[in-house]
C-alpha positions in Angstrom: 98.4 116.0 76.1 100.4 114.0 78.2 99.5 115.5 81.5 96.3 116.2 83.0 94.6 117.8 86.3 93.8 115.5 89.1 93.6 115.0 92.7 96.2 113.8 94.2 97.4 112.6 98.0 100.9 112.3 98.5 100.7 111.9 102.4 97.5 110.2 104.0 95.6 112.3 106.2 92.2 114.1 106.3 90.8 115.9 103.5 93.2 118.6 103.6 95.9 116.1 102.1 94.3 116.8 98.8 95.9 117.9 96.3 94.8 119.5 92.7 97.8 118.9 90.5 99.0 118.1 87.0 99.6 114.7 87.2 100.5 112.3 84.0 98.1 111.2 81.7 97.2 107.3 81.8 98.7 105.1 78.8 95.9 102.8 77.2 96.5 99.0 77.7 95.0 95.9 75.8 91.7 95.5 76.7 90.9 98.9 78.0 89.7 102.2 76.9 90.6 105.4 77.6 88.0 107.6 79.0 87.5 111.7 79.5 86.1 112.1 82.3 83.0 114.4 83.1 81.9 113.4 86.8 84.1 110.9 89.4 81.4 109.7 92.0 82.7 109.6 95.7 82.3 106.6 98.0 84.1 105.8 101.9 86.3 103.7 100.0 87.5 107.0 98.8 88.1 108.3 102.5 89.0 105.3 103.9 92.1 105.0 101.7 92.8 108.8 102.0 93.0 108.2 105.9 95.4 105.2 105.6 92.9 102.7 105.8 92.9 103.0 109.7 89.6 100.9 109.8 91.0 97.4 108.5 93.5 95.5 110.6 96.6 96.6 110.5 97.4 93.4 108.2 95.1 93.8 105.2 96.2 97.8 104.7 97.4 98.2 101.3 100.8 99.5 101.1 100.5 101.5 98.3 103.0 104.3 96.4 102.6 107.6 96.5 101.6 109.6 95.2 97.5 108.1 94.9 95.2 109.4 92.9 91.1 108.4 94.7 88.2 107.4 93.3 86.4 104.5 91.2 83.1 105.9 90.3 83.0 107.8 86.7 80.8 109.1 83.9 82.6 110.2 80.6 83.4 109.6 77.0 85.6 107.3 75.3 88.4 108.8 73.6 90.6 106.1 72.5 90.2 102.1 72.4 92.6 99.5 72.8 93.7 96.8 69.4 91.6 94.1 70.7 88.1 95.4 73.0 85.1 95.0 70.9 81.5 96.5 72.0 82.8 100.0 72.6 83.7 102.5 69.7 85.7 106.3 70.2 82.7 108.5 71.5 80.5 106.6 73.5 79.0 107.8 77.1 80.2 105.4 79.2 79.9 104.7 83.6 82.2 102.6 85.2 83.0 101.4 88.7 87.1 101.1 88.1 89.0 98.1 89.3 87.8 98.0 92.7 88.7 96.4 95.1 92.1 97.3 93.9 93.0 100.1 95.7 94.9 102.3 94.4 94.6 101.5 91.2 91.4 103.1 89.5 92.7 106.7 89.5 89.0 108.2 89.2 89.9 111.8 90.7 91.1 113.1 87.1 90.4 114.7 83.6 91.4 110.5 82.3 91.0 107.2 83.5 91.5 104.2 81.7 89.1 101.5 81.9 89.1 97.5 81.8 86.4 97.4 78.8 85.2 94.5 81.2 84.3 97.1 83.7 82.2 99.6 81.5 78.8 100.0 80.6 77.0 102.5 78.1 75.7 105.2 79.9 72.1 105.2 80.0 70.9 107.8 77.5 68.2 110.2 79.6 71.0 110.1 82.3 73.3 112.5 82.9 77.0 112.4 83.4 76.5 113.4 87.4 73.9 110.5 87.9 75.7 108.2 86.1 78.9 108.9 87.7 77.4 108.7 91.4 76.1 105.4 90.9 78.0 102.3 89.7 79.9 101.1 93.3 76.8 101.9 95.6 74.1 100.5 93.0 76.3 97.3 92.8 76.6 97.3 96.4 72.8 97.0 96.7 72.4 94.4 93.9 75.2 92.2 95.1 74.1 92.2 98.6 70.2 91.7 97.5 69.8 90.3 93.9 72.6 88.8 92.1 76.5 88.1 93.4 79.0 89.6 91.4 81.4 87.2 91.5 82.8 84.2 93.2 86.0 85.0 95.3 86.5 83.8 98.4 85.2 85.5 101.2 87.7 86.1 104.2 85.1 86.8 106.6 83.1 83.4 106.5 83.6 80.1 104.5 80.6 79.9 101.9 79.9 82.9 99.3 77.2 85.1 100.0 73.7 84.2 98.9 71.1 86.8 98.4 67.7 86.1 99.0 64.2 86.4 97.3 62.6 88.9 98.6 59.0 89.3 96.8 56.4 89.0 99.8 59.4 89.7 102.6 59.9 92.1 105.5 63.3 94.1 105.2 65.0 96.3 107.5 67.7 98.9 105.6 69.6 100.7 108.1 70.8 103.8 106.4 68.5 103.9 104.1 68.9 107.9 103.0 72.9 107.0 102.1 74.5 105.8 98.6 73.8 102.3 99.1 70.6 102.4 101.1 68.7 104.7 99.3 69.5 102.1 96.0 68.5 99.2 98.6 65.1 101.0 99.2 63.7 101.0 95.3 65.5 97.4 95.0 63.7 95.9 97.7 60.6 97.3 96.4 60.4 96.7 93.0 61.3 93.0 93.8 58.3 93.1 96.1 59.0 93.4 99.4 57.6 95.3 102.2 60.4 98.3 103.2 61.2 99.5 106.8 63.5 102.4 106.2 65.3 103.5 109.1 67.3 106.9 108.9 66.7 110.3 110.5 63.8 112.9 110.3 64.8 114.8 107.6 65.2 111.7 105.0 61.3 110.5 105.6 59.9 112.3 103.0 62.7 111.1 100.6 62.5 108.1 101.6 58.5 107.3 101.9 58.8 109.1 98.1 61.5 106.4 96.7 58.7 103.5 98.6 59.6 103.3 101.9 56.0 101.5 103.7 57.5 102.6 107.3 60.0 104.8 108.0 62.4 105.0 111.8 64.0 107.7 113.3 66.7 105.8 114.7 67.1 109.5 116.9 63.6 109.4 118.5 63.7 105.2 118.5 65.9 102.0 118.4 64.6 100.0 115.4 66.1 97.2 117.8 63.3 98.1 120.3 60.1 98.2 117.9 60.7 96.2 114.9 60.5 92.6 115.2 59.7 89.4 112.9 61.4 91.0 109.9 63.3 88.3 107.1 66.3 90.2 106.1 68.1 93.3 107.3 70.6 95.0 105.7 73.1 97.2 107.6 74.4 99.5 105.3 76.6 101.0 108.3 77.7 97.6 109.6 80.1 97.9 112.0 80.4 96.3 116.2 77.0 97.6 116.6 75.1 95.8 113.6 74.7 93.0 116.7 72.0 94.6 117.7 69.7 94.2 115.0 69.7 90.4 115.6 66.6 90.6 118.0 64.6 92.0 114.8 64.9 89.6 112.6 62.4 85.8 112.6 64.1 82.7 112.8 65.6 81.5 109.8 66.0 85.5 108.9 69.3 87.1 107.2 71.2 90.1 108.7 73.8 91.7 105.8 76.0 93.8 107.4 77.7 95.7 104.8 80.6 96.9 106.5 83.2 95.4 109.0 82.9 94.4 112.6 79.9 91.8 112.9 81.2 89.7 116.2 77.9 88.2 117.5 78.0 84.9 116.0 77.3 82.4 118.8 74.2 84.8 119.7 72.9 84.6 116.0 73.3 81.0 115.9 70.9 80.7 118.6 68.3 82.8 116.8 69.1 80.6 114.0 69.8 83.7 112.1 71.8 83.4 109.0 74.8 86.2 108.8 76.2 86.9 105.3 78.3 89.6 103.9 80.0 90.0 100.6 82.5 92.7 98.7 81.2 94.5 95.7 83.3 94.0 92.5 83.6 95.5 89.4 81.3 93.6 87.0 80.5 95.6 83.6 77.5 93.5 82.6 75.6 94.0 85.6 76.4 97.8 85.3 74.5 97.1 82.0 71.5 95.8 83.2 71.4 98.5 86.4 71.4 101.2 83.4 68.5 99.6 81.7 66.7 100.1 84.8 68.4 103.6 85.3 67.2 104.6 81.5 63.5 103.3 82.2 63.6 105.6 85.7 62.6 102.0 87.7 66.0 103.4 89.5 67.0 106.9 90.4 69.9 108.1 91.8 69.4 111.2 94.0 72.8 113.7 94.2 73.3 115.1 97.9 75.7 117.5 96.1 78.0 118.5 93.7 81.7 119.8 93.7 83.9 120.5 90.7 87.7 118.3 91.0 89.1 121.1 92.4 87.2 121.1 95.3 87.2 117.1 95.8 89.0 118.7 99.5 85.5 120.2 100.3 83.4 117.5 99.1 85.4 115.2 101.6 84.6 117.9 104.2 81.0 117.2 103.3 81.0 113.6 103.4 82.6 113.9 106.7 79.6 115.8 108.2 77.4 112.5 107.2 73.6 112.7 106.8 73.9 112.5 103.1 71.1 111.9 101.4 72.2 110.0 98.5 75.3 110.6 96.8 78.2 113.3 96.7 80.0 113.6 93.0 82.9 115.8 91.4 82.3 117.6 88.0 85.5 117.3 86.0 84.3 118.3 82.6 
């Protein structure tokens, strides 16, 4: 019992650099549990870090040991509980995002993970252990960037913490919406309220008018920068150099939250007296809680693009590098 399967990348490289391996099993530390895992959800973190991290600046990539196990989404069941965590007991279902934003560090691709007990939720009973697994990083991307902020580090990319914004009665743009985060963002936005332009391509509509969308853009047919205007907030969940362009859509005194990397049109948005904000989601077990209440009472629905077991977490790479995904991708371990 001291070894275990996992995925493992001992060079960095494309998905082929993944490896199925014994690989030793985690030793529990206070105020963890140990968890057996039955689905690992997959995110870009997980590709980013498997390509080297090649999309930061060369002076925030991790320099990290190999060899690197991926992942910080996962479903499973406690099997063993540190001396001193209260509120979880040898057996429960439990989801997790794990550690992030320490990369490196959460070790998700594998039959075991351990688990800051801070960091877990139980899993929401009528859920299964695929769902449950496929949602904790992008459902907390959506609720940190929309409805509540995770936590208060400092933000590298601007001075002041991001602030999200009521939204009951607004106008909001989701770029991406069919992907992990957006198509969370969608049934966020519109349970708080708010009138939902979806923008993704043709074959998400139905999806996508089905989870609430009230218009829907084919960003292939038409530039949502060229039709939408007025709008309060947007949120990019592609950021990027290109998130720019969605300045002209929003009214004065409107928000744009790119979600990724690259905004560089500030002076323009000033003038637009448009309000910029981005923020980094964090592990945070007690919001994981209350996004598994909703989960449970089917207010939220996570919808699975596919599956793959572990030992195919190669192919499911291959997959997610094809993009169009329409929800989430997540490994079956158990």
């Amino acid at each position: 019992m001291s070894m275990m399967k996992a995925v493992q990348l001992h060079e960095y490289g494309g998905p082929e650099v993944l490896q199925y391996e014994d690989a030793p099993r985690p030793e529990l530390k206070a105020g963890e549990v140990l968890v057996r895992v039955h689905a690992a959800g997959i995110n870009p973190p997980d590709w980013y870090l498997r390509d080297g991290c090649k999309m930061l600046p060369p002076e925030w990539r991790p320099v990290i040991p190999f060899p690197i196990i991926l992942g910080t989404d996962i479903s499973g069941v406690v099997e063993e509980v540190a001396h001193d965590v209260e509120g979880f007991s040898v057996g429960d279902a439990v989801f997790s995002m794990v550690r992030f934003p320490s990369f490196g560090d959460s070790k998700c691709y594998a039959e075991y993970v351990t688990v800051p007990a801070s960091e877990c939720a139980l899993k929401p009973a009528g859920v299964s252990h695929i769902h449950a697994a496929a949602a904790p990083m992008s459902l907390l991307t959506a609720w940190q960037f929309l409805i509540e902020l995770g936590h208060e580090v400092a933000n590298p990319l601007q001075p002041e913490l991001h602030r999200p914004v009521p939204l009951k009665g607004k106008r909001i743009l989701i770029n991406g919406a069919a992907g992990g985060v957006g198509h969370f963002a969608v049934q966020i936005a519109k349970m708080e309220g708010a009138y939902v332009i979806a923008v993704a391509s043709t074959k998400h509509e139905a999806f996508l008018r089905g989870l609430g969308a009230d218009e829907f853009i084919d960003y292939k047919k038409t530039a949502p920068e060229d039709v939408v205007r007025d709008v309060d907030v947007v949120l990019d969940t592609l950021g990027g150099p290109t998130t720019g362009r969605f300045l002209q859509t929003l009214k004065r005194g409107g928000h744009l939250f790119p979600v990724f990397l690259g905004f560089s049109d500030a002076e323009e948005a000033a003038k637009r007296g448009i309000i910029v904000s981005t923020t980094q989601v964090r592990s945070n077990g007690p919001q994981l809680a209350k996004l598994g209440n909703l989960l449970e009472a089917g207010t939220l629905r996570v919808a699975i693009d596919s599956t793959f077991p572990l030992a195919e977490a190669k192919q499911a790479h291959e997959r997610a590098a094809l993009g169009h995904i329409q929800g989430k991708i997540a490994l079956t371990v158990l």
